[in-house]
DOGU-608800 format. One record per residue (C-alpha): residue number from 1; residue in three letters; x, y, z. Coordinates in nm, 3 decimals. Layout:
REM residues N
{roke NUM&zado ALA&xx X&yy Y&zz Z}
...
This chain:
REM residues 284
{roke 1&zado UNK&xx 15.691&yy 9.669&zz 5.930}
{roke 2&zado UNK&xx 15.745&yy 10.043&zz 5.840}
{roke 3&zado UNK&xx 15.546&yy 10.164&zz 6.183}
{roke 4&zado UNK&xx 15.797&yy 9.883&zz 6.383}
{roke 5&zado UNK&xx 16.105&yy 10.086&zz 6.222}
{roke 6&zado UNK&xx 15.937&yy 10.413&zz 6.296}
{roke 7&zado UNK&xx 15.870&yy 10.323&zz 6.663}
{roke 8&zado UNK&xx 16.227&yy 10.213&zz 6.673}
{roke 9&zado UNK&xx 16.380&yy 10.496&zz 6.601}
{roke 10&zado UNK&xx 16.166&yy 10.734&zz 6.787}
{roke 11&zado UNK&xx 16.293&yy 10.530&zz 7.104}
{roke 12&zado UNK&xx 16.640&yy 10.563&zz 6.994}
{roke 13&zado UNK&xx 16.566&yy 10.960&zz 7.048}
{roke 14&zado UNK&xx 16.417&yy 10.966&zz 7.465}
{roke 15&zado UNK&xx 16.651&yy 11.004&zz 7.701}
{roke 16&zado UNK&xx 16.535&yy 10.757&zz 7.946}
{roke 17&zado UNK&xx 16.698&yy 10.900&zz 8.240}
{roke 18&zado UNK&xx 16.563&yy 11.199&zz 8.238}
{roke 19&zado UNK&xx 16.212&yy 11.044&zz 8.221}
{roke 20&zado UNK&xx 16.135&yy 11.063&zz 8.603}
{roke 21&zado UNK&xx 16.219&yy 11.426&zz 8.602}
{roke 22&zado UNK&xx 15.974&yy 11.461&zz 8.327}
{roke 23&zado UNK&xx 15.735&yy 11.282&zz 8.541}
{roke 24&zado UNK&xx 15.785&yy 11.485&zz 8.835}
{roke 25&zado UNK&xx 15.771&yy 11.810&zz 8.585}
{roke 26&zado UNK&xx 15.398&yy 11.666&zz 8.513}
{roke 27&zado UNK&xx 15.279&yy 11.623&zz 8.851}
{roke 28&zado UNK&xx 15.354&yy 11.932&zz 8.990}
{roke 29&zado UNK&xx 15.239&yy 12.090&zz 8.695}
{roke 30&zado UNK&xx 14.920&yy 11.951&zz 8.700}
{roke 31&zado UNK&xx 14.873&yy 11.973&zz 9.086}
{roke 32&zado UNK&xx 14.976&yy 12.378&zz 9.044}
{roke 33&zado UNK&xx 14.688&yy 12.421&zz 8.772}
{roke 34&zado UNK&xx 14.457&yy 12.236&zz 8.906}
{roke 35&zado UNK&xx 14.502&yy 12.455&zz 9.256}
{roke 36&zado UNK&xx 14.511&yy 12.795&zz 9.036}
{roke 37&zado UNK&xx 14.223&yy 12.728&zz 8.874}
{roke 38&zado UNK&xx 14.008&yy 12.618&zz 9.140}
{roke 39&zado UNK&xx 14.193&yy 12.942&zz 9.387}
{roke 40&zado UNK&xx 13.970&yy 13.152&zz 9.060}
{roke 41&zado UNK&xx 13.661&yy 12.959&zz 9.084}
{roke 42&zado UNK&xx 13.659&yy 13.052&zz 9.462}
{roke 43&zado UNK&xx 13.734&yy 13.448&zz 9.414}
{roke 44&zado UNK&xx 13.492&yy 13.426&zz 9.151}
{roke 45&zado UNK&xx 13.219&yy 13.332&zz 9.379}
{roke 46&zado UNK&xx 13.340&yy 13.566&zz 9.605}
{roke 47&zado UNK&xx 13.399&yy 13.886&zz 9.400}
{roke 48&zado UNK&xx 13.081&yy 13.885&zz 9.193}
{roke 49&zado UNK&xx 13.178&yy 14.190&zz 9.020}
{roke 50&zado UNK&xx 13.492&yy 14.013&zz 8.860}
{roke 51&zado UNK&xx 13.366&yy 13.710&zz 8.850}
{roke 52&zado UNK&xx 13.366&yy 13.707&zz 8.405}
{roke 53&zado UNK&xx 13.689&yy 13.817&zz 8.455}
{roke 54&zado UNK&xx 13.825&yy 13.583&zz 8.699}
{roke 55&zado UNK&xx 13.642&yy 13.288&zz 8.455}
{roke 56&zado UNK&xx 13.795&yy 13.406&zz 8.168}
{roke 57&zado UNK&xx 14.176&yy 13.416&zz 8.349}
{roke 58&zado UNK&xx 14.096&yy 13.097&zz 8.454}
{roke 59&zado UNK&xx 14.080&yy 12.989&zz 8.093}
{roke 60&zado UNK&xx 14.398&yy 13.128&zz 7.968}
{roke 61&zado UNK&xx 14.581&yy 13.011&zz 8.256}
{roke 62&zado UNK&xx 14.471&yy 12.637&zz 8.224}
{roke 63&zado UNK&xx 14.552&yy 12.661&zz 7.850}
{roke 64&zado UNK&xx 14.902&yy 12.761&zz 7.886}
{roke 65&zado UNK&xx 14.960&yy 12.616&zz 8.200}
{roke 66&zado UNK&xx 14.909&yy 12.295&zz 8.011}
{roke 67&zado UNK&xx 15.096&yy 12.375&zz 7.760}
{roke 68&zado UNK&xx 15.400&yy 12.510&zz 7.955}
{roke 69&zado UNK&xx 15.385&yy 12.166&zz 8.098}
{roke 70&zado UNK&xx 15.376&yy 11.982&zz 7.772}
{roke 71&zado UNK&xx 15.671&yy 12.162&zz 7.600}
{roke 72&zado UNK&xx 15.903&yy 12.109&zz 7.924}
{roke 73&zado UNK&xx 15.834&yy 11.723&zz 7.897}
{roke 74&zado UNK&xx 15.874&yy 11.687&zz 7.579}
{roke 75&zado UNK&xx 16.181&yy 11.895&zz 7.555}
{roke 76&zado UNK&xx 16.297&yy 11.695&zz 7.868}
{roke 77&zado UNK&xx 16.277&yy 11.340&zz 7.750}
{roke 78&zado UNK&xx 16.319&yy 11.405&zz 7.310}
{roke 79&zado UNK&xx 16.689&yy 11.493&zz 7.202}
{roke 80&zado UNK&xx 16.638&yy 11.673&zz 6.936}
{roke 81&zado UNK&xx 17.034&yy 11.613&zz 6.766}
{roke 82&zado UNK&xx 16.944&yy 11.582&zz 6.368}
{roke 83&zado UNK&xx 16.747&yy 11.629&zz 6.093}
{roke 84&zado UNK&xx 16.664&yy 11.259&zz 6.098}
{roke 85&zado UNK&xx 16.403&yy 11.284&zz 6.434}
{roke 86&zado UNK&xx 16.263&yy 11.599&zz 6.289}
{roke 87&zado UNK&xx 16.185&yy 11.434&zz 5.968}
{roke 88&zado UNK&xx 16.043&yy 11.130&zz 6.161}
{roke 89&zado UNK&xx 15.848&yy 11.360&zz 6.389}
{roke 90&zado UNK&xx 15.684&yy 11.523&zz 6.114}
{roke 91&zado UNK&xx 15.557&yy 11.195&zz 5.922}
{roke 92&zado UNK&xx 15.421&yy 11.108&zz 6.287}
{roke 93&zado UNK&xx 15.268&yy 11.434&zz 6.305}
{roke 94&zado UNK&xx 15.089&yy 11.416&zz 6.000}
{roke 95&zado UNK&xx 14.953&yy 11.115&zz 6.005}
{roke 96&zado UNK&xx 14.793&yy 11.148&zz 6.341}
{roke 97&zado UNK&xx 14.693&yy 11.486&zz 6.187}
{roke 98&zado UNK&xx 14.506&yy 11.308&zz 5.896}
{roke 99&zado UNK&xx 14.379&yy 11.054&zz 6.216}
{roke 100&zado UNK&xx 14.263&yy 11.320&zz 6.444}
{roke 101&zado UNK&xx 14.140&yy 11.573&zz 6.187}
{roke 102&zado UNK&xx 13.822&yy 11.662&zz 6.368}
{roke 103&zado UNK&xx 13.991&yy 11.663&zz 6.704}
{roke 104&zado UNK&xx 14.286&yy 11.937&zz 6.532}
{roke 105&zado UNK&xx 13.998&yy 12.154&zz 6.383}
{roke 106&zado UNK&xx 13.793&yy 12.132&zz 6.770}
{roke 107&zado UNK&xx 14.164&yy 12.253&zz 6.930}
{roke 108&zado UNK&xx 14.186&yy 12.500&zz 6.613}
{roke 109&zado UNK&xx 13.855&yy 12.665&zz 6.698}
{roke 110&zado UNK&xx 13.893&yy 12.643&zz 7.071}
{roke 111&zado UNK&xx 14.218&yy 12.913&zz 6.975}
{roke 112&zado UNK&xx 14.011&yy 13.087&zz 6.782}
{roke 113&zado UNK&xx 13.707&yy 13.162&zz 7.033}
{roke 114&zado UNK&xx 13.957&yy 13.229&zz 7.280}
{roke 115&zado UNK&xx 14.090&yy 13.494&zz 7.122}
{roke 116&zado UNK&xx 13.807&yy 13.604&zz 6.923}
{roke 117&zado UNK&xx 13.579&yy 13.622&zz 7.186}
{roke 118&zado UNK&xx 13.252&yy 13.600&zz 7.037}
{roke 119&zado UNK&xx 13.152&yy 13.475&zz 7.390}
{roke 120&zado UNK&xx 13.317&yy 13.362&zz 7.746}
{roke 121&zado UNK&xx 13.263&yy 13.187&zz 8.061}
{roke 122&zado UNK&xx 13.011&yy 13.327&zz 8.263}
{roke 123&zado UNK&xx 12.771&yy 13.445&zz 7.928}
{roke 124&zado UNK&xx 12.441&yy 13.293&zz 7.881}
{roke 125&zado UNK&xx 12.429&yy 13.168&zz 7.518}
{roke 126&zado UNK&xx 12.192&yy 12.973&zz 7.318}
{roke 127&zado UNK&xx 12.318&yy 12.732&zz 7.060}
{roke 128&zado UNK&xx 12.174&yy 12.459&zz 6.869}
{roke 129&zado UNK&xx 11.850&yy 12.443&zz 7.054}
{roke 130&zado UNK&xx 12.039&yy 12.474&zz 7.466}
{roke 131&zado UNK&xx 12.046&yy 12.789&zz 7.626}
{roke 132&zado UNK&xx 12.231&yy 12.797&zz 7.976}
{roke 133&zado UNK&xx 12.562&yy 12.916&zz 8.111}
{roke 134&zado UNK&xx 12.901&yy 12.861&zz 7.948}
{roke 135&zado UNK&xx 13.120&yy 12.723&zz 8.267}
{roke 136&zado UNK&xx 13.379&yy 12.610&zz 8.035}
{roke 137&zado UNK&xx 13.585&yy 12.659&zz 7.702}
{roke 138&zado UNK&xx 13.829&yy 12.430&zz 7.632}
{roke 139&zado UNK&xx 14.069&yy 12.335&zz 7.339}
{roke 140&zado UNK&xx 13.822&yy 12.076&zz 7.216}
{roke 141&zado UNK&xx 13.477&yy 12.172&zz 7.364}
{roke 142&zado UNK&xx 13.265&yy 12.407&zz 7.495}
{roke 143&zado UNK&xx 13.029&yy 12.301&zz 7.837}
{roke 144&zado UNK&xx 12.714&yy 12.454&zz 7.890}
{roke 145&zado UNK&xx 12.469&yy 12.407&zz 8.183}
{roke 146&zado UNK&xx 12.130&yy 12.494&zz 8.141}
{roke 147&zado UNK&xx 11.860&yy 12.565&zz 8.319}
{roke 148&zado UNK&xx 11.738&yy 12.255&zz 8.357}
{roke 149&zado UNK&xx 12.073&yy 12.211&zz 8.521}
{roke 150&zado UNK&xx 12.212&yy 11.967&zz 8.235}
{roke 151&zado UNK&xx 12.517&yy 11.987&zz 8.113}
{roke 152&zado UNK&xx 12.635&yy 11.998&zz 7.792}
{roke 153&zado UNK&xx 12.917&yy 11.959&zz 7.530}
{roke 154&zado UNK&xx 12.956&yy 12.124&zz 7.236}
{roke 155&zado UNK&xx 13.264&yy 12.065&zz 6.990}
{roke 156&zado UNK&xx 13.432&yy 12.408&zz 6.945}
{roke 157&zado UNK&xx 13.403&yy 12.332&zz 6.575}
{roke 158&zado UNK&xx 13.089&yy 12.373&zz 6.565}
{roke 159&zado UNK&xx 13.074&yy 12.734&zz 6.703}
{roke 160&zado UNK&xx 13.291&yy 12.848&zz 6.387}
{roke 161&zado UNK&xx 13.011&yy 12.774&zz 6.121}
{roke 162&zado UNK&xx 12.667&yy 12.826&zz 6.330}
{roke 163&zado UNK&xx 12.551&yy 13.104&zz 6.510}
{roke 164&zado UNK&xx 12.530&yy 13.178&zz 6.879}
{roke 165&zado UNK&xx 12.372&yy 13.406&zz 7.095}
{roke 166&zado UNK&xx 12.464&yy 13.565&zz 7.371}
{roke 167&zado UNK&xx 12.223&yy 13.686&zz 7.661}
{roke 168&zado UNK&xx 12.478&yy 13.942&zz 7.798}
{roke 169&zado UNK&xx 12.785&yy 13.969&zz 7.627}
{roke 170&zado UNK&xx 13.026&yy 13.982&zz 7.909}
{roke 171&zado UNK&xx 12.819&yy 14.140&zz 8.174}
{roke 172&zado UNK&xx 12.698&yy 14.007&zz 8.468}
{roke 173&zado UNK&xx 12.321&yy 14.162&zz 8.399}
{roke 174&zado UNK&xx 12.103&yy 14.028&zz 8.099}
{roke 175&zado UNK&xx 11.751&yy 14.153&zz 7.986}
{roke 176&zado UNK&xx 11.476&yy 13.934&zz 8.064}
{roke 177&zado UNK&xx 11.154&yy 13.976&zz 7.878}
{roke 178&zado UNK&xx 10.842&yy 13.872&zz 8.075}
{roke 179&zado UNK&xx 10.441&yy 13.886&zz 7.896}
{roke 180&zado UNK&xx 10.100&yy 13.903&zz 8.058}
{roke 181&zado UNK&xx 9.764&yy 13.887&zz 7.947}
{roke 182&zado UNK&xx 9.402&yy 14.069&zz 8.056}
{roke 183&zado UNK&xx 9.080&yy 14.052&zz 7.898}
{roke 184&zado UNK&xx 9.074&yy 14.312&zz 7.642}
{roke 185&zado UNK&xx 8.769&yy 14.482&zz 7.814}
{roke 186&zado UNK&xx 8.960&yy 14.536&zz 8.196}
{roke 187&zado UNK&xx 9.175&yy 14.847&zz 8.255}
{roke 188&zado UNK&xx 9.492&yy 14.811&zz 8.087}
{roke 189&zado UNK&xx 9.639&yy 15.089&zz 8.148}
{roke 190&zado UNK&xx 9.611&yy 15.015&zz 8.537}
{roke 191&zado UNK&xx 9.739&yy 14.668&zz 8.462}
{roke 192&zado UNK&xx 10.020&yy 14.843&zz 8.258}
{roke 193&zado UNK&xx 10.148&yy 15.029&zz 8.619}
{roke 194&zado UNK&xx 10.109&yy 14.711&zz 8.805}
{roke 195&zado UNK&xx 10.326&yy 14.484&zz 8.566}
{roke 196&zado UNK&xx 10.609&yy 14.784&zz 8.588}
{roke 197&zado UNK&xx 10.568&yy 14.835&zz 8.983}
{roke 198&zado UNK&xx 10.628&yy 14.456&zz 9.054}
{roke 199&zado UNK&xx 10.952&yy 14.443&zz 8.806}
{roke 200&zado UNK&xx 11.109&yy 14.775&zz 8.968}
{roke 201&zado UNK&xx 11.028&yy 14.660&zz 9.316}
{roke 202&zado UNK&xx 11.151&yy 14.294&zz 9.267}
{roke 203&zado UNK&xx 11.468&yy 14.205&zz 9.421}
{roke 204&zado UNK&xx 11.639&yy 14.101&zz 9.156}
{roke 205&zado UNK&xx 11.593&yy 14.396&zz 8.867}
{roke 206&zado UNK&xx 11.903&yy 14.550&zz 8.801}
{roke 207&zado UNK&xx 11.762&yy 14.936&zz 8.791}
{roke 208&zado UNK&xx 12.087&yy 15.104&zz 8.665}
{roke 209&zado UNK&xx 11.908&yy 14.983&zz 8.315}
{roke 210&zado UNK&xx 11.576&yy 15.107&zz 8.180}
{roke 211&zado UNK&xx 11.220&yy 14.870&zz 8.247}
{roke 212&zado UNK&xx 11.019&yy 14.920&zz 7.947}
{roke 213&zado UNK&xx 10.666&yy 14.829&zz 7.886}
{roke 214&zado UNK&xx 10.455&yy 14.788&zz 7.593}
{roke 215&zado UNK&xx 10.074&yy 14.716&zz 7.527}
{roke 216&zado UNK&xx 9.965&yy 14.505&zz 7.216}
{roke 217&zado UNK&xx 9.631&yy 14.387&zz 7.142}
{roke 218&zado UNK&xx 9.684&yy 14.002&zz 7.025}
{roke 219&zado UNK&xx 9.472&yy 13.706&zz 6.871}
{roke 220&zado UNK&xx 9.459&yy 13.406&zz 7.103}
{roke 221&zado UNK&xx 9.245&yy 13.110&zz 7.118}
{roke 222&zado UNK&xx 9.001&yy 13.322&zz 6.894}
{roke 223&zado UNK&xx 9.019&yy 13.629&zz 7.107}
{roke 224&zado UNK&xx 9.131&yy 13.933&zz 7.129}
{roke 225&zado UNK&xx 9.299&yy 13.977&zz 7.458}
{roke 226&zado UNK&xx 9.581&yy 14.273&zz 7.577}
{roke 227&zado UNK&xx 9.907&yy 14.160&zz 7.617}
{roke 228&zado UNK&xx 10.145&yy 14.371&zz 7.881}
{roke 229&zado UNK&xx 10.580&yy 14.280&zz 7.741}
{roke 230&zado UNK&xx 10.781&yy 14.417&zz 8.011}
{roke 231&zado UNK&xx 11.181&yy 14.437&zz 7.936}
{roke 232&zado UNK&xx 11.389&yy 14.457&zz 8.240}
{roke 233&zado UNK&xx 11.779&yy 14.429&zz 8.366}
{roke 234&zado UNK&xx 11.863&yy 14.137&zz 8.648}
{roke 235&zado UNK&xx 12.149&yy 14.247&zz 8.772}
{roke 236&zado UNK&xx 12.308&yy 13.858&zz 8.782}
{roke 237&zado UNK&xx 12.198&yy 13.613&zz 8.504}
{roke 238&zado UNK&xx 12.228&yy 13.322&zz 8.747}
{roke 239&zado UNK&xx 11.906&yy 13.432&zz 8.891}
{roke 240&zado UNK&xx 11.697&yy 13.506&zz 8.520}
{roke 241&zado UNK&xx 11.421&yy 13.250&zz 8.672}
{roke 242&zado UNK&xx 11.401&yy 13.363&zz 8.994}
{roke 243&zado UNK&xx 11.386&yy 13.715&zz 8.879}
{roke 244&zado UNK&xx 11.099&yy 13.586&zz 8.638}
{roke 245&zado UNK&xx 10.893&yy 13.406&zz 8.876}
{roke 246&zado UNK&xx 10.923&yy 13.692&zz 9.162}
{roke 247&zado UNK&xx 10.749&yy 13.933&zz 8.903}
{roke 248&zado UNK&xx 10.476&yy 13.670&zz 8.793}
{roke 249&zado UNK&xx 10.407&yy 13.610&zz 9.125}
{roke 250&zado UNK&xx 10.343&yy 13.983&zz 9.242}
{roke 251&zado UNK&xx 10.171&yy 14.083&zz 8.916}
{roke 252&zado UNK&xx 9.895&yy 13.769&zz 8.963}
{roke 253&zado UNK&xx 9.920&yy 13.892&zz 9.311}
{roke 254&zado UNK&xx 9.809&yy 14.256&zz 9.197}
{roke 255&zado UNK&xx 9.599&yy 14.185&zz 8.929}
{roke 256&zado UNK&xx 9.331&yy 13.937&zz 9.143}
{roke 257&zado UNK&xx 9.319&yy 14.246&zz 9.418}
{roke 258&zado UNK&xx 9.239&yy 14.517&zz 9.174}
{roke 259&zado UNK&xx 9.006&yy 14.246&zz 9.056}
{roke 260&zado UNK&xx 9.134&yy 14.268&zz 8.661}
{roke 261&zado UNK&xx 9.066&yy 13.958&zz 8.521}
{roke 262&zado UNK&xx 9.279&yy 13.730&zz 8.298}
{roke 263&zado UNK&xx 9.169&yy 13.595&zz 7.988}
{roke 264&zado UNK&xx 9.128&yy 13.275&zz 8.154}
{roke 265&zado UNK&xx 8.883&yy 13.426&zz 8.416}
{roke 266&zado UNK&xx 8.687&yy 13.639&zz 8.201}
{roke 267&zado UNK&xx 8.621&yy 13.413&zz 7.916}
{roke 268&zado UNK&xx 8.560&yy 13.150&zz 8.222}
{roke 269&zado UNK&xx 8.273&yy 13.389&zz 8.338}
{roke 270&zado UNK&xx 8.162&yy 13.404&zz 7.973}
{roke 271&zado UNK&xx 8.093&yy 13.017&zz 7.895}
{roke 272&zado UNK&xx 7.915&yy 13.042&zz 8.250}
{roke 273&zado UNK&xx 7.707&yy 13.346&zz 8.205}
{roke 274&zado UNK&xx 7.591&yy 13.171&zz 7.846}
{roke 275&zado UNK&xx 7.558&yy 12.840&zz 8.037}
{roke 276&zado UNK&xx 7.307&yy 13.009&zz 8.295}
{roke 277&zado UNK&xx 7.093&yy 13.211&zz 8.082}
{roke 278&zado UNK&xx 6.780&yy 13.130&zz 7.911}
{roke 279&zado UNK&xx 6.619&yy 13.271&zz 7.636}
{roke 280&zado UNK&xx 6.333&yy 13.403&zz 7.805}
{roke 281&zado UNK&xx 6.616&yy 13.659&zz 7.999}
{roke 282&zado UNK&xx 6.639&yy 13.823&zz 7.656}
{roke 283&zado UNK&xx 6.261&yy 13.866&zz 7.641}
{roke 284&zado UNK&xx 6.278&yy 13.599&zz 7.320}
């Protein structure tokens, strides 16, 4: 009976004829964002340079172009004229506050990564196990897509009390880390200068960053077996795979001409050498 009265008296307070301004306010406001934000999804494609920073407006304009539109409705159809709606408007308020809790604290968080920044549309982040692009941050969730091309929503709650990585922090480049493996017995250091020619020669490296490469002798499968980490810059993160697979393909490419063999071949050769010999060969 109390929530009857409530509603009642909320009524009393909207001014019904100004109601189809309002609606009119909310169209137009919602066509105008929607066009601004998609007119910065375009230059964004377009301008890969400031295409973070054309994201990241995009964000700030949705937010308060929604609510710019919000306040001028509700100012347009509530006459605010005494204490009494005030003090009605805050029991409302707080019990759809004690309703809504974990939607306030999403909306709550989604303020606070927008202006703390700890990442922003365009960055490659992992998080809870997904690791793809963040195409979105909104007042109640974050969207990823990953590179499996799902994608993803995370409450922006969540984000406040776990941690996140970011790939590149703003930048359009992001390091990419690629491994290879000889037999421990072939040349490595040869194998070394072909891993680093086919990342600075790829087509994708972003050279205004340093390619590093280290050598490591590692345990695997019960062998011993040189392992060649390259570290290198592509210069978009949209193409991380592609810049991956480019410099596998070259350095298999390279290896099987200078006739280095893989683990895979030379232990291969191994099982078949032992296969074919006989104990007489070893004058046994």
């Amino acid at each position: 009976m109390d929530g009857a009265v409530d509603i009642t008296k909320l009524v009393r307070f909207i001014a019904w004829d100004r109601v189809p301004y309002a609606l009119v306010v909310l169209l137009v406001g919602a066509i105008l964002v929607a066009v601004v934000v998609r007119t910065l999804d375009d230059l964004a494609e377009r301008f890969t340079e400031r295409r973070l920073f054309l994201l990241k407006t995009k964000i700030f304009v949705r937010f308060l172009g929604y609510a710019a539109i919000a306040v001028l409705v509700g100012t347009s159809v509530v006459e605010v004229e005494n204490e009494a709606l005030l003090a009605l408007l805050g029991t409302i308020g707080l019990a759809v506050g004690f309703a809504f809790k974990d939607l306030l604290a999403s909306l709550m968080a989604g303020v606070i990564l927008l202006v703390d920044e700890p990442f922003q549309v365009g960055d490659r982040i992992r998080f809870g196990g997904y690791y793809g692009d963040v195409t979105s941050i909104g007042l109640r969730s974050v969207r990823l897509q990953t590179l499996d091309d799902n994608a993803v929503t995370i409450p922006n709650a969540l984000f406040l009390t776990e941690s996140v990585a970011s790939a590149n922090a703003g930048n359009l480049d992001c390091m990419v880390v690629m491994e290879f493996w000889v037999a421990s017995a072939e040349d490595f250091e040869e194998a070394r200068r072909i891993v680093a020619e086919a990342t600075a020669t790829s087509r994708y490296v972003y050279l205004a960053k340093p390619i590093v490469t280290n050598i490591s002798d590692v345990f695997i499968s019960e062998r011993f077996v040189t392992q060649i980490t390259v570290k290198a810059y592509v210069f978009d993160t949209r193409f991380e795979r592609a810049f991956a697979t480019d410099v596998t393909v070259r350095v298999k490419k390279a290896l099987r001409a200078a006739k280095i063999r893989t683990p895979d071949t030379a232990y291969r050769d191994v099982d078949e050498w032992q296969q074919e010999t006989k104990p007489e060969d070893f004058g046994t």
